[in-house]
C-alpha positions, 0 to 999 in steps of 0.5 A: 043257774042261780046255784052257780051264781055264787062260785064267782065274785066279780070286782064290780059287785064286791060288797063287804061279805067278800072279807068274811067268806074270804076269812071263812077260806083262808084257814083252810088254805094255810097250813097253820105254820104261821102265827095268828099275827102274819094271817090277820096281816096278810088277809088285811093287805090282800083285802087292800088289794083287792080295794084298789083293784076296784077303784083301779077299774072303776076309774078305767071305766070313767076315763073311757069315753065311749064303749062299743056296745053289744050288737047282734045279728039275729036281735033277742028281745029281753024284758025292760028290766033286765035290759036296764041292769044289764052292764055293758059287754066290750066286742071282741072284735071292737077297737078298744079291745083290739088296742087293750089285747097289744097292751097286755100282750106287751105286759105279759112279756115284760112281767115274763122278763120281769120274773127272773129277778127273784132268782138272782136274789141268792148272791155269794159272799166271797169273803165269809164263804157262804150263800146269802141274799140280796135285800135291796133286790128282794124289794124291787122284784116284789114290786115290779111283779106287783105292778105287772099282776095290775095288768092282769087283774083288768084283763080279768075283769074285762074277760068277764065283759067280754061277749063272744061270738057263738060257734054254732051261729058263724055258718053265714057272716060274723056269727052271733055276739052272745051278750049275756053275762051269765054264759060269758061268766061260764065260759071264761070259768071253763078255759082261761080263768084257772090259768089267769089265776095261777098266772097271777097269784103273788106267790113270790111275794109271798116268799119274799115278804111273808115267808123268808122273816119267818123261817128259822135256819139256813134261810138262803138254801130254803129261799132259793129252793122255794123261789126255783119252784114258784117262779118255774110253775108260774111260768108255765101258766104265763107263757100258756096264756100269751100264746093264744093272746097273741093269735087272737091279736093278730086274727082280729086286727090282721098284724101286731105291729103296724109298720115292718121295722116294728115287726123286726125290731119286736122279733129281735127284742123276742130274740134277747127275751128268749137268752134273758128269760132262758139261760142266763139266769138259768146260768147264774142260778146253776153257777150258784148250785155248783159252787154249793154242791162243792161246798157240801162235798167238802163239808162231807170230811169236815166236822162242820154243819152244812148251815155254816154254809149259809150267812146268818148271825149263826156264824158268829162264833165259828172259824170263819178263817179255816171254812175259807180256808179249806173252801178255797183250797178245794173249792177255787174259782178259777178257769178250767183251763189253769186246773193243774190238779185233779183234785180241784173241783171243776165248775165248767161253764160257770167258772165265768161266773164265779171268777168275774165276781157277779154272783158277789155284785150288789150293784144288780145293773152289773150283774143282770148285764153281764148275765144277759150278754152271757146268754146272748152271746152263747145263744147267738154262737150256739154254745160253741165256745161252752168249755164243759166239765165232766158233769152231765147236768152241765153237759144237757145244759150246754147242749140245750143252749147249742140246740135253742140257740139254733131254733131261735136265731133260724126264726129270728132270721127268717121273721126278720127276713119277711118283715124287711123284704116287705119294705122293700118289695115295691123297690124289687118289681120296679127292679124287676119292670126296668129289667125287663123294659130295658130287655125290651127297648134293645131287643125292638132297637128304639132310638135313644130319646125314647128310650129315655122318655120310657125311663123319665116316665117310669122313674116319674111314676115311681116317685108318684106312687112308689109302685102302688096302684092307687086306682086299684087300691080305691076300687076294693075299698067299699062304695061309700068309701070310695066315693068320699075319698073320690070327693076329697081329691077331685071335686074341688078340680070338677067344680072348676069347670062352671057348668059342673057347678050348676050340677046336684051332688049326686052327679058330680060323686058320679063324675068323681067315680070314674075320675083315673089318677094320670102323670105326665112327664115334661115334654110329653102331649096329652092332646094334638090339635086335630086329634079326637078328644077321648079324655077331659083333663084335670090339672092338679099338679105341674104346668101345661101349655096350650096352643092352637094354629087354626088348623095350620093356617100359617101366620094363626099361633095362639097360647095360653098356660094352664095351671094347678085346677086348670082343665083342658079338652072342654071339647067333650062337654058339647058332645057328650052332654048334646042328646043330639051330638054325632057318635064320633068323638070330637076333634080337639082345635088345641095342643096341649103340651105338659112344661113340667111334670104334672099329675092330673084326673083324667075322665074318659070320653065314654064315661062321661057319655055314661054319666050324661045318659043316665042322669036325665036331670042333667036337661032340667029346666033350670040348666036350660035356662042357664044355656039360653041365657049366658051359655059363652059364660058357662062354657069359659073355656079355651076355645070359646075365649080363642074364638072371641078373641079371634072374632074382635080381631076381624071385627078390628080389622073390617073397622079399619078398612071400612075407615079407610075407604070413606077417608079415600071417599072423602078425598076424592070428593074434595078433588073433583070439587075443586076441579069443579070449580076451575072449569073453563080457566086454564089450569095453573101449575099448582092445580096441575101438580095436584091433581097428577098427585091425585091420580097417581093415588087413585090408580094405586087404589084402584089397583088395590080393589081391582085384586080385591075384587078378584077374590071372594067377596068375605076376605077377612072370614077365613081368620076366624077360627070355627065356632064352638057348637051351641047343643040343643037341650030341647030333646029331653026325652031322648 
């Protein structure tokens, strides 16, 4: 184990001697065609590199604020030593990582777009007649690709702290996280290493910068040989490694886009990707080949070099105006279809190329958007407005591009298709459910106002949920979860109840749990009066009236509005919370009717009955107290306020009459006392007067007593609506 140590230098340990055992390599990397100047420049610079890589990674790992450390299932105890030297290991499967991976994949994509610039460095000079290279362009490639092989580095840097989870361990859960660098370090080396390095040596670079000053000759034909080669190889490695990135994106995170707008929109920036990165440059490249193999069959009959081919200060004393001359007599660049003589080459597809001018441009915007609109104009189309010669490797080419075009616009279409009919889905089965009520309403012949309750209903719950079913979603989230969600949307509605306020926390998440989301339309009643009381309400959205008639006595109307946090059918309190209440459900003494629509919780008879049974702790000591002493106050609810109400009123009415019968009392008693007083005299004819006005008032009151008394004794008691009944809480261990 420790003889495999030194085979690989990580950046976090990179010391001093890294320089000398990299000058001991070099020499044996380098074929000696270089002068002793350039290597000791080129090591310099790539040892500079390789310095801010490690501070470019040492100040990630300073701005990162928290990193997932190893976990394992089964815990492996390590001497205190190790455990102390031991850097951190990322999991695989951990956020950072997870959000790490979607950046390099996006790097990789644009450094894969990135890359063909080197092969639209070759450019033509129209008016010399010769191949030459475009300076300015050399430069930005160089550092664009720079820059993209930054990603790169830290992705390899992170491979090598990077645990893996153990194949032989995945038999029951996640698996083992291995942690240990040493077997991460062997297992990056034997899969991916080799293709990240030859994915990220800046071999073109190397080209562009290093070997193009050095060549003597025809430096444009060397460049464009030697670019074609290196950015084709490197390609191979590039592409390889995106591919199972991606899959390892899309395994641990489920999706690589978050929305499905984002998912068409990144499947069609692949579709432009794949005409940028196949064909046009490909075009521009092979346009450029062309016009040189026509140049080199016409320099066949010439007494002229084939260097003369090529701009360079070679050219000075040659006769430039004769080259261009014959060039252009055999070599024109004109369109296949104005070719009049038989002799004039035939450039095909690539006649576009050449006669626009782009392979002349040095304005590179120009030149890149007319190459891409090329290529993504063909691809779309399948080549079939292509014009080919007679030249077979321009035959294949077209015939790739009908055949790739094909392919990919196939699964363009087909991706974009699933990720735009996701968004539309939902929108689809409500489709599908108003179809099928619609069949259903006609085929049992309802009346139009419910037909029209059924649709305000399911266009409400539309609106509401947009075809999800939220009580659903909640339940496959896990218990703690759920209960923390349930607490945020209906403990503030519970503990509007007050004798919910007096409950522990324990009980009121399980109240919460068994809450169910409900709507109901305007117009619509949740409780009839004299119905069973199957469901408490809590309000958390509209308007509700509720009234009562006393049980249809006519004269009795009573209403009150309930609001946002309101409640109704308190009625359910008594009797599921009384160890002694009746097996029936109790009978609702109010109707509830919804004025707006309302979005509401709804807890169910039985579900309350199951909570107040299994929470014993509901009969405290405490709680009982709390009844005995302000029970009405507790229960502040819509029937005991009616019934308080309706109890002062009688109690107002009985006053009343009670005052008037002691004033009739009271006047009688003056009558006969004046009468008392005038006995024996005779009666003058005020006296007279008086007294026929008091007996007419008395036969009048008599009469009046005389239908009371035909009745029931408590006339009055009929008015008061029934009391709410008190629960007994004394049978605890029922």
């Amino acid at each position: 184990m420790n003889s495999k140590g030194p085979k690989f230098v990580r950046f976090e340990d990179w010391k001093s001697e890294i320089s000398v055992s990299y000058e001991r390599e070099s020499p044996t990397s380098n074929d000696g065609s270089y002068p002793g100047k350039a290597r000791e420049h080129v090591k310099g610079v790539l040892r500079n590199i390789g310095r801010g890589f490690k501070r470019c990674y040492e100040s990630i790992r300073s701005l990162r604020t928290k990193t997932l450390s190893s976990r394992t299932t089964y815990a492996t105890k390590r001497p205190e030593k190790d455990a102390a030297s031991t850097k951190k290991i990322f999991d695989p499967q951990g956020a950072f990582l997870q959000q790490w991976n979607k950046i390099f994949v996006l790097s990789c994509v644009i450094a894969i777009s990135l890359d063909p610039l080197f092969l639209y460095i070759p450019t033509i000079d129209t008016n010399q007649q010769c191949l030459s290279l475009d300076t300015p362009l050399e430069i930005t490639a160089c550092v664009l690709r720079t820059f993209t092989d930054i990603f790169y580095v830290v992705h390899i840097i992170f491979q090598f702290r990077t645990g893996f989870i153990a194949p032989s361990s995945r038999v029951f859960g996640r698996g083992e996280l291995i942690d240990d660098p040493v077997a991460i370090a062997k297992r990056y080396l034997s899969t991916y290493f080799i293709i990240d390095v030859l994915a990220i040596l800046p071999l073109p670079q190397v080209v562009v910068l290093i070997v193009i000053p050095q060549i003597k000759g025809p430096v444009a034909l060397v460049t464009k040989d030697i670019l074609e080669y290196v950015i084709f190889c490197q390609y191979v490695p590039r592409l390889i490694r995106i591919i199972p990135l991606y899959r390892e994106v899309t395994r641990t995170s489920g999706l690589f886009t978050e929305t499905a707008w984002a998912g068409a929109a990144f499947n069609l920036f692949l579709y432009m990707l794949a005409s940028h990165v196949s064909w046009d440059f490909v075009w521009y490249l092979l346009a450029i080949e062309r016009a040189d193999r026509c140049w080199h069959d016409q320099f066949k009959n010439k007494p002229w070099d084939h260097s003369y081919l090529y701009c360079g200060e070679d050219r000075k004393d040659l006769p430039i105006a004769d080259i261009s001359l014959a060039l252009n007599t055999s070599c024109p660049f004109i369109d296949p279809d104005e070719i009049k003589n038989s002799g004039i080459f035939n450039f095909g597809i690539f006649a576009d190329a050449l006669t626009s001018g782009i392979v002349d441009y040095d304005d590179f915007s120009t030149k890149i958007f007319y190459c891409f609109w090329w290529g993504l104009r063909n691809l779309s189309s399948l080549g079939q407005n292509l014009k080919t010669s007679t030249f077979v490797g321009e035959i294949i080419f077209a015939v790739c591009i009908a055949v790739f075009g094909l392919v990919l616009f196939s699964l363009l279409i087909g991706n974009m298709q699933k990720y735009l009919q996701s968004t539309t889905v939902r929108v689809e089965e409500m489709r599908v459910r108003r179809r099928d009520a619609e069949q259903w309403m006609t085929h049992r012949m309802l009346p139009p106002n419910l037909k029209e309750r059924i649709k305000r209903y399911e266009q409400y719950k539309w609106q509401e949920t947009r075809g999800a079913d939220e009580d659903n979603l909640i339940r496959n989230l896990p218990k703690d979860l759920r209960r923390d969600i349930k607490r945020h949307l209906c403990l503030s509605l519970l503990t509007r109840v007050p004798m919910f306020e007096k409950m522990d926390e324990q009980l009121l998440d399980a109240l919460c749990d068994r809450l169910k989301p409900v709507l109901y339309t305007e117009k619509s009643f949740v409780l009839r009066e004299g119905d069973p009381v199957d469901e408490m309400v809590f309000i958390m959205r509209g308007n509700l009236a509720t009234m009562t008639t006393n049980g249809g006595r006519t004269g009795f109307f009573n209403s009150v509005d309930l609001k946002a946090g309101d409640f109704c059918g308190e009625e359910l309190l008594t009797w599921a919370l009384d160890p002694n209440s009746a097996t029936s459900l109790p009978t609702s003494t109010r109707t509830v009717e919804a004025l707006t629509e309302v979005e509401a919780f709804a807890l169910m008879a039985d579900d309350l009955k199951f909570v107040a049974s299994q929470f014993r702790r509901l009969h405290s000591k405490q709680l009982r107290h709390d009844f005995r002493q302000g029970f009405k106050t507790i229960f502040y609810s819509l029937q005991w306020r009616t019934w308080a109400a309706c109890f002062i009123q009688v109690a107002w009415r009985r006053h009343c009459k009670r005052k008037l019968d002691k004033s009739l009392r009271e006047a009688e008693d003056r009558l006969q006392n004046a009468l008392a007083n005038e006995v024996g005299s005779t009666p003058s004819l005020g006296a007279t007067i008086y007294a026929s006005r008091f007996a007419a008032n008395a036969l009048r009151t008599m009469r009046k007593n005389g239908a009371v008394s035909a009745r029931p004794p408590q006339r009055l008691l009929p008015l008061l609506p029934q009391k709410p009944a008190e629960p007994d809480f004394t049978a605890e261990g029922r």
